[in-house]
Every structure is written in structure tokens, then in C-alpha cells.
C-alpha positions as CSV (number, residue, x, y, z in Angstrom):
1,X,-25.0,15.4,4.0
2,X,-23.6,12.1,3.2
3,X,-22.3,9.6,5.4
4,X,-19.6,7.5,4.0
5,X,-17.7,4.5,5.8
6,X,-14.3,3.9,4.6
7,X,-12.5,1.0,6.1
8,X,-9.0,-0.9,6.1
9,X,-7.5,2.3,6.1
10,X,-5.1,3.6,8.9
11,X,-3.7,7.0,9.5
12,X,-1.9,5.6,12.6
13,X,0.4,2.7,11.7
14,X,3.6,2.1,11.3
15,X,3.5,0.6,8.0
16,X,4.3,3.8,5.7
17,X,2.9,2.0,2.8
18,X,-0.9,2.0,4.8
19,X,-0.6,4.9,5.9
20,X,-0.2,6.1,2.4
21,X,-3.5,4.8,1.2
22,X,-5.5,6.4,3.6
23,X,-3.7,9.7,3.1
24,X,-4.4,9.1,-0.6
25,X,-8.3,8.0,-0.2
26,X,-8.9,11.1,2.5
27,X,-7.5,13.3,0.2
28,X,-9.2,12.1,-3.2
29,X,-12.8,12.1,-1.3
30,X,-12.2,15.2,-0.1
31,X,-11.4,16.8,-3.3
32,X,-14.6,15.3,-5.0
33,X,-17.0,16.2,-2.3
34,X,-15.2,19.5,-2.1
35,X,-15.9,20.2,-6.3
36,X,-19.3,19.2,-5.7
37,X,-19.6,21.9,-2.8
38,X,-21.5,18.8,-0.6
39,X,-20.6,18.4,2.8
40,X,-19.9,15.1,4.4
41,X,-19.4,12.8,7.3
42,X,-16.3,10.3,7.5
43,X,-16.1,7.4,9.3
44,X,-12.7,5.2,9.7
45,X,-13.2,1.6,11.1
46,X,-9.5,0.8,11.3
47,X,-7.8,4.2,11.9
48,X,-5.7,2.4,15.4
49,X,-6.3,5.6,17.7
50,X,-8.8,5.7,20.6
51,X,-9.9,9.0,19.8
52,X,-13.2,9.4,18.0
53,X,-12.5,13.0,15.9
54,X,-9.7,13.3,14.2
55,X,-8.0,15.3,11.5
56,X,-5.3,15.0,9.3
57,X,-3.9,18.1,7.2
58,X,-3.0,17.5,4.0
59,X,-1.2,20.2,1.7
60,X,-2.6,22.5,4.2
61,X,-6.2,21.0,3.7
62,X,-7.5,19.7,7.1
63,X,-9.7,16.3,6.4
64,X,-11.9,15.5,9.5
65,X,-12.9,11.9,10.7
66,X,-14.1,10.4,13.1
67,X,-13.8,6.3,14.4
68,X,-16.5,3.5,14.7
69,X,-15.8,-0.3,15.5
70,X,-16.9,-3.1,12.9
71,X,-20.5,-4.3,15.2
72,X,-20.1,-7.8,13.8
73,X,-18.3,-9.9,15.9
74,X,-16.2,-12.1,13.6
75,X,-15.6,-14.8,16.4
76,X,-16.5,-16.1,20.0
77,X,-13.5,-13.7,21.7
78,X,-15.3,-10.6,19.3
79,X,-19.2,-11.8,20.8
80,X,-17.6,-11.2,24.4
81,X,-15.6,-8.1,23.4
82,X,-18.6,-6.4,21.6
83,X,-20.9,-6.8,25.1
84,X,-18.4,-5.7,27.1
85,X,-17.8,-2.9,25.4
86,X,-21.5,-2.3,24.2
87,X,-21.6,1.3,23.8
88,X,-19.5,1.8,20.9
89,X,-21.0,-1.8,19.6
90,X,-24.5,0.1,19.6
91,X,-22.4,3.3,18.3
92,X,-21.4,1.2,15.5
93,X,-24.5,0.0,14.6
94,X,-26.3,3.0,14.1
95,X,-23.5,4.7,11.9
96,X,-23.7,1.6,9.6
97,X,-27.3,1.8,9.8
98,X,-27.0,5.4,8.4
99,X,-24.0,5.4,6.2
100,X,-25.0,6.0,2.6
101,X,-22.1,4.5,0.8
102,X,-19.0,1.8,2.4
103,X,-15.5,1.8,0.9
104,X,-13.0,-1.2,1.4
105,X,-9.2,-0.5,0.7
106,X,-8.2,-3.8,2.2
107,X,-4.8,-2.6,3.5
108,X,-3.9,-2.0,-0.4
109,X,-3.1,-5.8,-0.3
110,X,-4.5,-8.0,2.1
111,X,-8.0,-9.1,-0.2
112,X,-5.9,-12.8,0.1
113,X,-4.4,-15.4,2.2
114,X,-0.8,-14.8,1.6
115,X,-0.8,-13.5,4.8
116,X,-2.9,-16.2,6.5
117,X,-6.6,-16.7,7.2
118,X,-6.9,-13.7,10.3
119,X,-6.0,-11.1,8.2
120,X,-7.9,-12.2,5.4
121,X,-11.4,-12.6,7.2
122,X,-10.3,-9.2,9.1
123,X,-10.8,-7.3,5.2
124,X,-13.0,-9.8,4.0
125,X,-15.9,-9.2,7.3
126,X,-16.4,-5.4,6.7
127,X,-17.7,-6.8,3.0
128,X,-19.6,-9.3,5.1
129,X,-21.0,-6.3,7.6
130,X,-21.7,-4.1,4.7
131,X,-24.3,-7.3,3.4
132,X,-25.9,-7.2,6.2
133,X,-26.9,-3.6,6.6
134,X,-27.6,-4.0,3.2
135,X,-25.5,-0.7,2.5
136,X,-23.8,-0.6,-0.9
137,X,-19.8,-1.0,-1.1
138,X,-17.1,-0.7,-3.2
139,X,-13.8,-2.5,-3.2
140,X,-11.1,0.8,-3.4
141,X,-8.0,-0.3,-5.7
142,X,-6.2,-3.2,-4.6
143,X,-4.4,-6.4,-5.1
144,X,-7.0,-9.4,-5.1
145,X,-5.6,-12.4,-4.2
146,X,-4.4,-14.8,-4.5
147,X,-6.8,-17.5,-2.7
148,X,-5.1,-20.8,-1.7
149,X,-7.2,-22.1,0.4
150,X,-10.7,-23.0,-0.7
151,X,-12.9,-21.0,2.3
152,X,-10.4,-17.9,1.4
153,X,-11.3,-18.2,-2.5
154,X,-15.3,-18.9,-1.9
155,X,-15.3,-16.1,0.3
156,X,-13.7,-13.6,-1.8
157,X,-16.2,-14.5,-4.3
158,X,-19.1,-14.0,-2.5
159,X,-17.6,-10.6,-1.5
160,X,-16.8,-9.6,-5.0
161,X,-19.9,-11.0,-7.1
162,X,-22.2,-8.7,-4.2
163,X,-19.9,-5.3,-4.7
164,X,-21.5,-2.2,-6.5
165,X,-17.7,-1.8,-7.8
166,X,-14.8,-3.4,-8.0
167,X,-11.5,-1.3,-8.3
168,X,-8.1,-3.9,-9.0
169,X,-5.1,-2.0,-8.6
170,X,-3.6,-4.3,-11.6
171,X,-3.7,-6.1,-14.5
172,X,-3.6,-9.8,-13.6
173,X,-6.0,-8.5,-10.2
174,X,-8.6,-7.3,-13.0
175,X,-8.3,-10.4,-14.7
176,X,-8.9,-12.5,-12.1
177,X,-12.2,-11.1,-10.9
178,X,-13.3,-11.3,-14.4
179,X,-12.8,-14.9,-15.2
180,X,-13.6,-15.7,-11.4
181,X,-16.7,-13.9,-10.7
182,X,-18.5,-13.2,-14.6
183,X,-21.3,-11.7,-13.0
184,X,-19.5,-8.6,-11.6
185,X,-19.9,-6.8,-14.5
186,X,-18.3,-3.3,-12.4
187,X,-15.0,-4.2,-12.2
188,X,-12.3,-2.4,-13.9
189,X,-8.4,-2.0,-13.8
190,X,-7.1,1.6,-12.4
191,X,-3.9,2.2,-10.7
192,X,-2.8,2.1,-6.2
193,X,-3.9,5.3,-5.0
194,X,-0.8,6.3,-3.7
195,X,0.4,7.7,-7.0
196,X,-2.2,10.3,-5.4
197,X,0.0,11.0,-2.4
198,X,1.5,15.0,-3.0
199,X,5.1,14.8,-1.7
200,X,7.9,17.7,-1.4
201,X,11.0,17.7,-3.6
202,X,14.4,17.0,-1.7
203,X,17.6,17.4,-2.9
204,X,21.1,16.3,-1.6
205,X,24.8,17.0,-1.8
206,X,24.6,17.3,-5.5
207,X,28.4,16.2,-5.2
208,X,27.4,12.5,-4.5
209,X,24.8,9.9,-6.8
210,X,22.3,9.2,-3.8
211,X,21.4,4.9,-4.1
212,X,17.7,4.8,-1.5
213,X,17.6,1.0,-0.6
214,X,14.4,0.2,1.1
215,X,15.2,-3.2,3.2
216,X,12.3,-4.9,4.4
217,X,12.5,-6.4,8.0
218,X,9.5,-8.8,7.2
219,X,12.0,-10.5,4.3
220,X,14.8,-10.3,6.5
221,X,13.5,-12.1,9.2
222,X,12.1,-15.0,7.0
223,X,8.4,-13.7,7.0
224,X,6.0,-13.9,10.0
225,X,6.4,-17.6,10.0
226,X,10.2,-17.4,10.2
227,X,10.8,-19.9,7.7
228,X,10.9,-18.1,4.4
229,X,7.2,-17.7,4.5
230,X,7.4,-16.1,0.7
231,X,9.2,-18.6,-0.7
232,X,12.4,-16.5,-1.9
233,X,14.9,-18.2,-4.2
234,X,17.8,-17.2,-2.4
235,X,18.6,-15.7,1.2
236,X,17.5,-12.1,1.7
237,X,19.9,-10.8,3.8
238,X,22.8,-12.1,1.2
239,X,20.9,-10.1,-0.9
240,X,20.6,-7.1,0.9
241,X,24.3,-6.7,1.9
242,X,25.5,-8.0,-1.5
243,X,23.8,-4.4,-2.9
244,X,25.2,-2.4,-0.2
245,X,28.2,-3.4,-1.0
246,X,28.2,-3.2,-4.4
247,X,26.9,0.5,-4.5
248,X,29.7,1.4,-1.6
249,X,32.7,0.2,-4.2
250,X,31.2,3.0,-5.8
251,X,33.7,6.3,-4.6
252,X,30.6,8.9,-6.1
253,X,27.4,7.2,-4.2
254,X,26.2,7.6,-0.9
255,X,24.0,4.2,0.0
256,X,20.7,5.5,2.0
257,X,18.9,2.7,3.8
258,X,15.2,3.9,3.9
259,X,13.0,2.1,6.6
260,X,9.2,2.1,5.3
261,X,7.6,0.4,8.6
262,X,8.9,1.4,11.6
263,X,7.8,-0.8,15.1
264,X,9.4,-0.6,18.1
265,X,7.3,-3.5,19.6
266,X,7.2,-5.8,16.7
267,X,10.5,-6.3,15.3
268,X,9.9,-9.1,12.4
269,X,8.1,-6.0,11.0
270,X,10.5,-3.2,12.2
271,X,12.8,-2.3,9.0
272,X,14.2,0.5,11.4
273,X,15.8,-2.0,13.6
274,X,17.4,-3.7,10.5
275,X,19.0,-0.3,8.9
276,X,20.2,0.5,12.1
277,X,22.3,-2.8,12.5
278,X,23.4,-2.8,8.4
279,X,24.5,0.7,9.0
280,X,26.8,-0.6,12.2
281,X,27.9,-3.4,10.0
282,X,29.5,-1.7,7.4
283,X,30.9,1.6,9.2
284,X,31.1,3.5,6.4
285,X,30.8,7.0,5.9
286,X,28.8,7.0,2.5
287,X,26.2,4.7,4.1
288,X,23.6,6.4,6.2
289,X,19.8,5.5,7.5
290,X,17.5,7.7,7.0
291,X,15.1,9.2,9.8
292,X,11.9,7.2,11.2
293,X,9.6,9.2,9.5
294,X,6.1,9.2,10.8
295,X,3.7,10.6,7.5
296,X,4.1,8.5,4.7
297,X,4.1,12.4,2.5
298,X,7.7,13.3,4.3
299,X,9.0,10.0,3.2
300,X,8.1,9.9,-0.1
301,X,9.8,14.1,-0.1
302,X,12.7,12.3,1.2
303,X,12.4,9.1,-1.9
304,X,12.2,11.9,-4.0
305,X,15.3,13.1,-4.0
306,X,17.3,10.1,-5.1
307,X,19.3,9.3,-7.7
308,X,18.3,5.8,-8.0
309,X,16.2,3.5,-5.6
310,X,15.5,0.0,-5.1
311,X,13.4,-1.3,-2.3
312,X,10.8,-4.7,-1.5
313,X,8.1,-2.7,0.4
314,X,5.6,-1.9,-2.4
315,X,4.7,1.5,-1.6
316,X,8.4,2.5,-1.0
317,X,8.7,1.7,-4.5
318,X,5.3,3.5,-5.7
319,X,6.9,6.8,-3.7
320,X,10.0,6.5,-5.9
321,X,8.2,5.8,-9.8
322,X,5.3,8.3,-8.7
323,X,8.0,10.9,-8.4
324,X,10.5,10.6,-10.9
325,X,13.1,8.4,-9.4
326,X,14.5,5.6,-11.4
327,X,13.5,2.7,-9.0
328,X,14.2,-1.3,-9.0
329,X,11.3,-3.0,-7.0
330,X,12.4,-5.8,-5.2
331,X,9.4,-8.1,-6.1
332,X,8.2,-11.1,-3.0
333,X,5.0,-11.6,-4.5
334,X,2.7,-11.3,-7.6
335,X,1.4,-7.7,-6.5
336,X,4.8,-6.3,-7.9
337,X,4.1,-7.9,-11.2
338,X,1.1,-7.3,-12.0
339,X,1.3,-3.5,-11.3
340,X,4.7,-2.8,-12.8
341,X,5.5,-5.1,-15.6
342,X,1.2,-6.0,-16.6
343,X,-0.1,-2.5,-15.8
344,X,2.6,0.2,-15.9
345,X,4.8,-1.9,-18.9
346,X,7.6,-1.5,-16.5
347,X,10.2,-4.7,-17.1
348,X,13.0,-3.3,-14.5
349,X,12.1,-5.7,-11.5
350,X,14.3,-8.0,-9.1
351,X,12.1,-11.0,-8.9
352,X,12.9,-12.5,-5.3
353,X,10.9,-15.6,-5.9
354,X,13.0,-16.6,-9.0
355,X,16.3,-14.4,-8.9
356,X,19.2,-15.6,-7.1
357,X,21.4,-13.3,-5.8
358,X,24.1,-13.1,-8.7
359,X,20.8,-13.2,-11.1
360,X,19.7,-9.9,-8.8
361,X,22.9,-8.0,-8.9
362,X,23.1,-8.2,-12.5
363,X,18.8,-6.5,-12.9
364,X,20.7,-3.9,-10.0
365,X,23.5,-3.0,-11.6
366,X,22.3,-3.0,-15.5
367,X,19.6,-0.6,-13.7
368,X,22.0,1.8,-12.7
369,X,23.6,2.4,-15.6
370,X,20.8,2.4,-17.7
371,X,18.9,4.9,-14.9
372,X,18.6,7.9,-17.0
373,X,16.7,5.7,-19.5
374,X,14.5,4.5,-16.8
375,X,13.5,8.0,-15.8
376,X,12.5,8.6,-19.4
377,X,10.5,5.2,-18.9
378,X,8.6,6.3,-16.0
379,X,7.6,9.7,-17.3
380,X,6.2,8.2,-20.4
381,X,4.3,5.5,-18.4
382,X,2.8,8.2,-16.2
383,X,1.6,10.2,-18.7
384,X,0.7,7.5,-20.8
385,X,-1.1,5.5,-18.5
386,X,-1.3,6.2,-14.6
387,X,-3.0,9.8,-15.7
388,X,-5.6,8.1,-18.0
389,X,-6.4,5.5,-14.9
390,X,-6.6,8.8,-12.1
391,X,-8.9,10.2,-14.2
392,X,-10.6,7.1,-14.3
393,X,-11.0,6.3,-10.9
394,X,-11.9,9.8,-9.5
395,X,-14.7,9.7,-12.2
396,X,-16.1,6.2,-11.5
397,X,-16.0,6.8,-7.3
398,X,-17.4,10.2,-7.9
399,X,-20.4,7.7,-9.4
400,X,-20.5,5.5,-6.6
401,X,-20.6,8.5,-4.1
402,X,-23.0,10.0,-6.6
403,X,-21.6,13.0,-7.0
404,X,-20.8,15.0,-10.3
405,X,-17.5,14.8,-12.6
């Protein structure tokens, strides 16, 4: 029975988008250790609940996990919290010291410093701790980088050059690991797991066009540094009520504001809050806010039944193209582009670092009218190249798990 380690995953979290990786990644291992009729152990290092066994049904399929802590301390606070708590530090140890294989998803995005230094060296240590239990590990698909900082960038490359495999989530991600790193020669470019997540068809008052608008809360307040940490052209809020009302001028649509990271104590993150006040801001009867959902599967069931979508968290977007819903990502940073334009040949993008706002409506509303061509668009680029790259990964993690395809 193997023991595998799979880490920067959460099934608790607020952030949908997380959530819908490690759905995804529990549900892919699953399936291959389930065709190769092995039996396995699962271990979750960043799953945010206190309990140690867990389960999660998917589809009706019941995954089982349990939780272990990182035993590296990665600073002088983390030495002092690992004695105190020395049980599960010792707990920790001895499942690293018999886990087989490690997996990394890095939060789907967070292999970089765009988000500062902590969260970087919070992925970036599990690579570190995998070293020195000299167990092999493999970067899941994901955004790598970008590196501004020199430690960040020198890091990254020790991390990737010492990986059995290296998954990039996209094109210009694949790239960079190539010209970076030369001697990973297991690096490849496959697709974000999520288009894995299985979701439930919705529909609506077929009497209405039903607009989703996903409005991100980290944007809206300026980013955790308050101060336009993501350099956007223009102000995001302008932005955001600019569509709203453009879509309400419209007698046939009914405008539904789709949160994607719900927090009640941490409100720069809390795109709840932020529906919640644009919905009390326009009282109107044709714009509504959708419910808080807690599994990342009922909100993409709910994505699913749109007409048309836009939205700037990532995986609100990935929900919407993975099911058949002509869909406008609101781009912030170069993850956006390099999956949809580089790897999917998908043009249709609001580029918030170098639209303005008039620049944006006129991406929105060309979008719209050209929707029924976009859905076209997305059914030939999943069958022309997100199927191909599936196949692709299940076959190259059944490798690293050594199990048959």
C-alpha cells in the first residue's frame, strides 16, 4: 500500500478556486489507484481542519484522508511551535519518512512572489522538506512564477532542477522552466486540473439571458497591500459597476454576481461582502447574488447554467470554459494569459493590467454578441486540446505514482 503526500491543497477554504484543485487532484488519484485495484494512504499537509481523518464524497465516491503538519520549521516562531506541539511534529516526521511519492499543487498559483515572500516560501518549503527526506516529488500543474526578487527566483530553481516532474499548467509557465532550469528535462505543458472538476447542469428562467459576473474582492479592495498591488490600468470598481450597468440596460438579462471566495473574517478577500453591497447599490430586480456556496462542484453546477460569464477569479472562469459557457476572463496577472490565449488559443480576455475601462467594455460587449461563436470556440478547444493534455497528465502521474495506464 502506497503512501502518498499531497500538499498545498485545501478542502476547507474559502477560496472556491483551492478548493477546486484539491477536489480535482483527490478525485484524479483516486481514479488511477482505483484502475490499478492498489489501495492507498493519503496524506494532506494543508487541508485547514483539525481533524486527522477525513473524507470527502465525490460523485457519490467517498475519498479518505487524513492530516499531517510540514516537520520543518521554516522560521524561529515555527522552531518554538514545532516543540510545543511535538507530537504531531514527531507524527509528521514519520509519515514523511514513509511516504513513497510527495505531490505539490502550490495553491494552483502561488509557485511565485506576486503574492509576497510568506506565501512563496510556505509552497516553496514542502519542496524543501521533500529534499530532505530525500522522498521524490512532483510539481502538480500550476502557474510558475514569476520571480522578482532574486532569493524567490534562486529558490524556485533549486526546487524545480531537483523535481522528478514538473507539471506547468501553461504555455509561457512551460517555457519558463525550460529556458530557466535546462537540466529538468521532465517538465511538460498540461492543463489546471480543475477542468477535472464534474459539476451538475443548472438551468434558469429560460425567459431571461442569464450574464454570471464573478467580482473579485481582492481587486476591489486594491490587493492585500491596498494600493493597487496588481498594478491595474484603471480603477476596478469603475470597472465592475460600468458592466453591471451595461448588462442591466439590457430589458432580456438578469445580471448574477457570483462570489468565488467567501470570508467572513477577512474581508479584502471576501467577494461575498462585495456582491452583497453592488446588489444594494443598484436595487434592481434583474440583479441578484448568488448563494455562498461552500463545494467548489455546486458552484461550478450553478456557472453552468449561464448564458454568458465574465469574472477575475481564475477558477471562476475555468468553471464557466470547462462547461460550455461562453466566458470573458477578467485577466490581473500573466496566469490568465498564458492558459487562455498561449495554451487554450483563446483571444476573448479583458486584460486589467492594460485595458482601461472604455477599452474593457468594448472586449465585454463585442463578447456578448459574438457569444454563440465563443461557445463554438470552447468546444473545439476542449476537444482539441484540453482532452489531449488530461490524457496526458493522468498518464504521466500514473508514472510517477508507478502505477499502470
Amino acid at each position: 500500500m502506497k503512501n502518498i503526500i499531497l500538499s498545498n491543497a485545501t478542502e476547507y477554504n474559502g477560496n472556491l478556486g483551492c478548493v477546486a484543485l484539491c477536489y480535482s487532484v483527490l478525485f484524479l488519484i483516486d481514479e488511477l489507484f482505483s484502475e490499478n485495484g492498489e489501495s492507498y494512504h493519503l496524506y494532506l499537509t494543508d487541508s485547514n481542519t483539525r481533524q486527522r481523518e477525513n473524507e470527502v464524497s465525490i460523485l457519490g465516491r467517498t475519498i479518505r484522508y487524513k492530516t499531517v503538519t510540514n516537520p520543518m520549521p521554516v522560521s524561529l516562531k515555527e522552531v518554538i511551535k514545532k516543540i510545543l506541539f511535538l507530537p504531531d511534529t514527531l507524527r509528521g516526521m514519520n509519515v514523511f519518512r514513509k511516504a513513497d511519492n510527495i505531490m505539490d499543487i502550490g495553491q494552483g498559483d502561488s509557485f511565485s512572489d506576486i503574492y509576497g515572500m510568506v506565501r512563496f516560501n510556505k509552497i516553496d518549503f514542502i519542496h524543501q522538506t521533500a529534499r530532505k527526506f530525500g522522498k521524490p516529488y512532483c510539481l502538480l500543474p500550476q502557474t510558475i512564477g514569476p520571480f522578482k526578487s532574486k532569493e524567490a527566483s534562486r529558490l524556485a530553481s533549486e526546487s524545480l532542477r531537483k523535481a522528478a516532474v514538473v507539471m506547468a499548467r501553461d504555455a509561457r509557465s512551460c517555457q519558463y522552466v525550460r529556458e530557466s532550469v535546462k537540466e529538468q528535462k521532465r517538465v511538460d505543458e498540461y492543463i489546471d486540473v480543475a477542468f477535472l472538476l464534474p459539476y451538475q447542469k443548472q438551468a434558469f428562467d429560460k425567459g431571461f439571458l442569464h450574464v454570471g459576473l464573478n467580482v473579485s474582492a481582492l481587486l476591489w479592495n486594491g490587493g492585500y497591500t491596498g494600493n493597487n498591488q496588481f498594478s491595474l490600468k484603471d480603477d476596478y470598481q469603475k470597472v465592475v459597476r460600468e458592466i453591471v450597468a451595461f448588462f442591466l440596460k439590457k430589458d432580456d438579462v438578469v445580471v448574477h454576481l457570483i462570489p468565488h471566495v467567501i470570508s467572513e473574517s477577512y474581508s479584502v478577500e471576501d467577494d461575498s461582502r462585495v456582491c452583497a453591497q453592488l446588489v444594494s447599490e443598484f436595487q434592481s430586480e434583474r440583479l441578484v447574488k448568488s448563494p455562498d456556496f461552500r463545494s467548489p462542484i455546486d458552484a461550478k453546477s450553478y456557472i453552468s447554467g449561464m448564458d454568458f460569464f465574465l469574472g477575475a477569479r481564475m477558477h471562476s472562469t475555468i468553471a464557466a470554459f470547462s462547461a460550455g459557457v461562453p466566458v470573458v476572463p477578467m485577466a490581473y496577472s500573466r496566469k490568465f494569459n498564458g492558459l487562455y490565449i498561449e495554451t487554450l488559443g483563446y483571444p476573448t480576455i479583458a486584460d486589467l493590467q492594460k485595458d482601461d475601462v472604455k477599452e474593457i467594455l468594448q472586449v465585454v460587449e463585442t463578447a456578448f454578441d459574438s457569444r454563440m461563436q465563443l461557445k463554438e470556440d470552447i468546444r473545439k478547444a476542449i476537444t482539441d486540446k484540453v482532452e489531449g493534455k488530461i490524457l496526458r497528465l493522468k498518464n504521466d502521474l500514473a508514472s510517477f505514482l508507478h502505477l499502470k495506464r
